[in-house]
N, C-alpha and C positions, 0 to 999 in steps of 0.2 A: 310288171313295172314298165310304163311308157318309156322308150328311147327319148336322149335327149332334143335330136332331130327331128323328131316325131311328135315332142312336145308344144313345138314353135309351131306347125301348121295345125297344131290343136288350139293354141293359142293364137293363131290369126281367125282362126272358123269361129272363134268365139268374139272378136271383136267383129268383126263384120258383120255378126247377128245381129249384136249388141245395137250396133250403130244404124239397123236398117227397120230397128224397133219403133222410132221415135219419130223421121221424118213424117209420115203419113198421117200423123196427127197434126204438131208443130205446122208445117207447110202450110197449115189454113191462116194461120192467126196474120201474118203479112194482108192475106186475100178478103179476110172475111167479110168486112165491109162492102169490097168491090164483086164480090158474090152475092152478098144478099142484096145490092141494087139490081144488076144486072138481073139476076132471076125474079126480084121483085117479092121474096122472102122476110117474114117477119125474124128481127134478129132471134125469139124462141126457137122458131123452125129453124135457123140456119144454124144455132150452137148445135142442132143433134149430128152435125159433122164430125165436131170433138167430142158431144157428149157419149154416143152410140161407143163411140169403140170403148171407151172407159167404163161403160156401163157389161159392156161384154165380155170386155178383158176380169171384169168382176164372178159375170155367171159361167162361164164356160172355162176360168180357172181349175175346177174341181175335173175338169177332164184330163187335164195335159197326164196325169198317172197311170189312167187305163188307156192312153194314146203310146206313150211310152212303152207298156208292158203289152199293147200289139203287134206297135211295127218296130219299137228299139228305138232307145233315146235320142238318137244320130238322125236314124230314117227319119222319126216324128219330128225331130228340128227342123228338119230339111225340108219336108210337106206345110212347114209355116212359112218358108218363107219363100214357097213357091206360091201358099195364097194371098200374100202380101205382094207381090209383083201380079198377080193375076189383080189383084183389086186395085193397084196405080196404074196398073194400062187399063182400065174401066174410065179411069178420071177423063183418058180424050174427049171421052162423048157425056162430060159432064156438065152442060147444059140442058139435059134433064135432069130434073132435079132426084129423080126417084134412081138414078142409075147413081148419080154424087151421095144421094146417102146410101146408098144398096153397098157400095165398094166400103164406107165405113164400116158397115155391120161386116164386110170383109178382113179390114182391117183389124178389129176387133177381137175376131174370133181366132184369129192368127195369131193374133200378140195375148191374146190370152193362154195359150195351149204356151208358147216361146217359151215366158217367164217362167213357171216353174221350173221345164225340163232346162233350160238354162243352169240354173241356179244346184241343180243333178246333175250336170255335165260337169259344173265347178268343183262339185265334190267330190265325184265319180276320175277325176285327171289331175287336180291342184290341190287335194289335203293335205298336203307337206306344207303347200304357200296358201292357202284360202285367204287369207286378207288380203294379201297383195298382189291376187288375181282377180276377188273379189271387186278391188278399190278399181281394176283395169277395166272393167264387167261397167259398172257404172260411170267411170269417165267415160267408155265407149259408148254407152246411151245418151250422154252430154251432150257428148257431141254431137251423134245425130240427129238431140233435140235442136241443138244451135243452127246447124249445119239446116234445118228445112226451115226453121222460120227465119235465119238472116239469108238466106242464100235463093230460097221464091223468090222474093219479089225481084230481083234481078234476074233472074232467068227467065220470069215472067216477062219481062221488059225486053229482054233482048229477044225474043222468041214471038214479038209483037204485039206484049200485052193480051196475049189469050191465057187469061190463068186456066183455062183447061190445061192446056202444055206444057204449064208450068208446075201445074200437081202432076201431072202424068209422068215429067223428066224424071221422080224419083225410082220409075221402075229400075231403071239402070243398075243403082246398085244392089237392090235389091236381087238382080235377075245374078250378079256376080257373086253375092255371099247364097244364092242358091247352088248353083256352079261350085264352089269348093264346098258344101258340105254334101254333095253326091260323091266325094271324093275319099269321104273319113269310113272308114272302116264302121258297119254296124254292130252294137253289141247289145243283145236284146237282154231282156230284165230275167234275171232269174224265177221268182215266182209273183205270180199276180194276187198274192193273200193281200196285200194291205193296201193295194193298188186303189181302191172305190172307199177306203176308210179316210177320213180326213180328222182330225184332231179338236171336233170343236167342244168336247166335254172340258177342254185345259184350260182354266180361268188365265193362264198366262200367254197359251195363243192367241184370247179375244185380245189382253191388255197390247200385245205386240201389233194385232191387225186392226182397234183403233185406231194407234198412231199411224200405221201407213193409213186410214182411210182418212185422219186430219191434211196431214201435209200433200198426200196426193188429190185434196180436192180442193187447196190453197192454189196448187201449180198449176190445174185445169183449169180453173176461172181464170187464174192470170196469161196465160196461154191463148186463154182465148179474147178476152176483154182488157188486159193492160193497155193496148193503143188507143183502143177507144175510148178511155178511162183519160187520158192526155190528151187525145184530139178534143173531149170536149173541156176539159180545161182551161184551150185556146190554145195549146202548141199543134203545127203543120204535121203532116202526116207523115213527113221526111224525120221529123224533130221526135213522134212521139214511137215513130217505127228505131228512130236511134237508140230508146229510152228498153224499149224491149231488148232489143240486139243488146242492151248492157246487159240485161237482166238474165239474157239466154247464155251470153259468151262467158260472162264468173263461173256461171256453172263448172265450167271447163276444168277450170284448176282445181276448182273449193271439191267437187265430187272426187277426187281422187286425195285429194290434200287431208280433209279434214276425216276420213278411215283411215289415213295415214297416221293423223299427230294420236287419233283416238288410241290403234296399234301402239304407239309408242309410249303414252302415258296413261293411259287406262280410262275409266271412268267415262264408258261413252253413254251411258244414259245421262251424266250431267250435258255430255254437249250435247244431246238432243234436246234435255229441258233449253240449254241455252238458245239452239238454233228458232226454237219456237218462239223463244221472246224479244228475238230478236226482228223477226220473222213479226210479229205484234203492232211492234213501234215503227216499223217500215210499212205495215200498210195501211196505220194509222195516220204516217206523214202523205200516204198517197190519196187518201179519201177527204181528207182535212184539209191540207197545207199541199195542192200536187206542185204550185210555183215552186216548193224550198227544198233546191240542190236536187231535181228530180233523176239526173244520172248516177249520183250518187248512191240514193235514197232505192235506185232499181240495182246496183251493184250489189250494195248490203242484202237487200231481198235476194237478191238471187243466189248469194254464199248461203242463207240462211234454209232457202226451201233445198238447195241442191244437194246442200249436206245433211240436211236432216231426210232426204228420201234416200243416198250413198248408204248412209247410216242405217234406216228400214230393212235397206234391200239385203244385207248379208243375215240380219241377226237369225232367219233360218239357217244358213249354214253352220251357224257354232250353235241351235239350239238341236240340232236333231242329228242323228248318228250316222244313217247311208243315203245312198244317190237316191231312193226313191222317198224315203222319210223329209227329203229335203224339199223333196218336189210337194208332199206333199202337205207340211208346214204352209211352203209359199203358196200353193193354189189356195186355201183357208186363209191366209193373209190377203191375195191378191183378188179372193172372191168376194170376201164383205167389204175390204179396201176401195177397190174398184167398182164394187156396187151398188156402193153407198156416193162417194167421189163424183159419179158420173151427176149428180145433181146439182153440183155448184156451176157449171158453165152453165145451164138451163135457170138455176134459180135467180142467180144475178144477170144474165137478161131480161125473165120476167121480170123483177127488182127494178131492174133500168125502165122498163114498158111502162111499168104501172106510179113508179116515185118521179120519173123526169130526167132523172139522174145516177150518178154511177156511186155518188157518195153514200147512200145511203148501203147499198151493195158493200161493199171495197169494207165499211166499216162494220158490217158484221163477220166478214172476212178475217177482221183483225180479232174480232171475241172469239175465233175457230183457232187463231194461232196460238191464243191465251190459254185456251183449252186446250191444245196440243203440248202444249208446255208444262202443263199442272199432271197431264196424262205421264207424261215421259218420267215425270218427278217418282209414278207409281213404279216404275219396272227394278227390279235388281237384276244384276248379271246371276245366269245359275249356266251350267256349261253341257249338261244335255236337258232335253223336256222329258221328261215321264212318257213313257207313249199310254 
């Protein structure tokens, strides 16, 4: 049994992870524009910034179990997010363009190994509270998504408009949640039997790892294309850069909130069917109607994708039984999730290249949330998976 003193910096090593997940993605969506001019990059070639690490985070998911059962759950955290700082100080000398996507497929491969042993740490220290360290797990990615795409392009600006420096500042924290997890105690996996097995015979893991591969490749496309989705509208780039920041900063509360209200009243596969139709009619107003109440209209969207990916991210801890089963749920979820995912920032560029425009994009966007909502309507709660 963990001390209770000893739970709290178990519980800071885990939010700092959490939060140094997300910037290295996010931090493009402010730049991306002023990147792909500057290098002289078709906006296809410049989404594989975003798209690469999602695309990765999808294949090299199935590793983080036999990573685990090498070096120890602790050790293997800690080696991710020493290659996440090794690939944001790459970004200085990212005006070649092959060094700026090389640190993605860095990024990538780091935050792919993270999430599952994350999600095995959760269960392995917090199975007495799993939901309401879980719901702390995903506010703390929130935020780090908030935190790199409202906070570039101002440190970009103060630091003289060299977005090199301004993707590069994220090494920082990244270098500091490396720094306290050399600090935790390793504790390696007892045996490596099920460690390379992942669970895709389970018609109930593919049903679980559609819906993460819906809503996480709603939130990549918008991640990557919502400014530019309002700059060509006719709002300024201050005005459709505000319209993000709404869209990134709801996240903040609704990911913690809405695995809260689910914990308290049950029935969280209705609020996932809800969060997708809701999630529908918000980016049917943004491809249609972007004039009407657009900070609004990116609030709602952004309660709607934040909660319903909060909501994704635990349902391996209550479907499978110990630290490594969990890990390896989620690598199966976060492998066809993220692999599939990584094709909407690329498809709705092309879309953009080839239609003129964003609406035609944005609006099959909205038939994916439709489907994500009919999906969710499939699952029932069952309280372990069959291995």
């Amino acid at each position: 049994m963990v001390k209770h003193s000893s739970r709290w910096f178990l519980f800071l090593a885990l939010v700092l992870a959490s939060i140094n997940l997300r910037p290295a993605i996010t931090s493009f969506a402010p730049l991306i524009e002023r990147i792909a001019s500057d290098l002289a990059l078709s906006r296809g070639l410049v989404s594989l910034t975003t798209a690469l690490p999602v695309l990765l985070m999808g294949l090299l998911a199935p590793l983080a179990p036999r990573l685990a059962v090498r070096f120890g759950l602790e050790r293997a955290i800690a080696l991710c997010l020493a290659t996440v700082s090794l690939a944001l100080s790459l970004r200085l000398f990212g005006h070649q363009e092959w060094i700026l996507i090389g640190s993605a497929v860095l990024v990538g491969a780091a935050i792919a190994m993270a999430g599952p042993l994350l999600s095995g740490y959760i269960k392995r220290y917090f199975s007495d509270r799993m939901g309401k360290i879980a719901a702390w797990y995903a506010l703390s990615m929130a935020i780090g998504g908030t935190l790199g795409a409202v906070v570039t392009a101002p440190v970009t600006d103060y630091l003289g408009g060299a977005w090199n420096l301004g993707l590069a500042a994220w090494t920082l924290p990244a270098l500091l949640a490396f720094a306290i997890w050399l600090r935790l105690p390793n504790q390696p996996e007892a045996s490596a039997r099920n460690a390379s097995g992942l669970p895709w015979r389970s018609g109930r893991a593919w049903l679980i790892s559609l819906f993460f591969t819906l809503q996480a490749g709603l939130f990549y496309a918008l991640v990557t294309w919502l400014v530019a989705r309002y700059h060509e509208a006719g709002y300024g780039i201050l005005h459709s850069n505000t319209f993000f920041s709404a869209f990134m900063l709801i996240g903040l509360p609704s990911s913690f909130a809405i695995p809260w209200l689910v914990q308290r009243f049950g029935h969280r596969y209705l609020w996932m069917a809800a969060c997708g139709l809701v999630a529908a009619c918000s980016l049917s107003l943004v491809a249609w109607a972007p004039q009407w109440s657009p900070l609004a209209v990116c609030m709602v969207l952004g309660v709607a994708l934040n909660g319903s990916f909060s909501l994704s991210l635990v349902l391996p801890m209550y479907e499978a039984s110990t630290p490594l089963d969990v890990s390896r749920l989620t690598a199966m979820m976060l492998c066809s999730g993220y692999g599939l995912a990584c094709l909407s920032p690329i498809l709705v560029g092309i879309g953009r290249d080839f239609a003129g425009d964003y609406q035609k994009p944005f609006t099959v966007l909205a038939l994916l949330a439709v489907c994500m909502s009919l999906l969710a309507l499939r699952l029932r709660p069952k309280l372990v998976m069959a291995k």
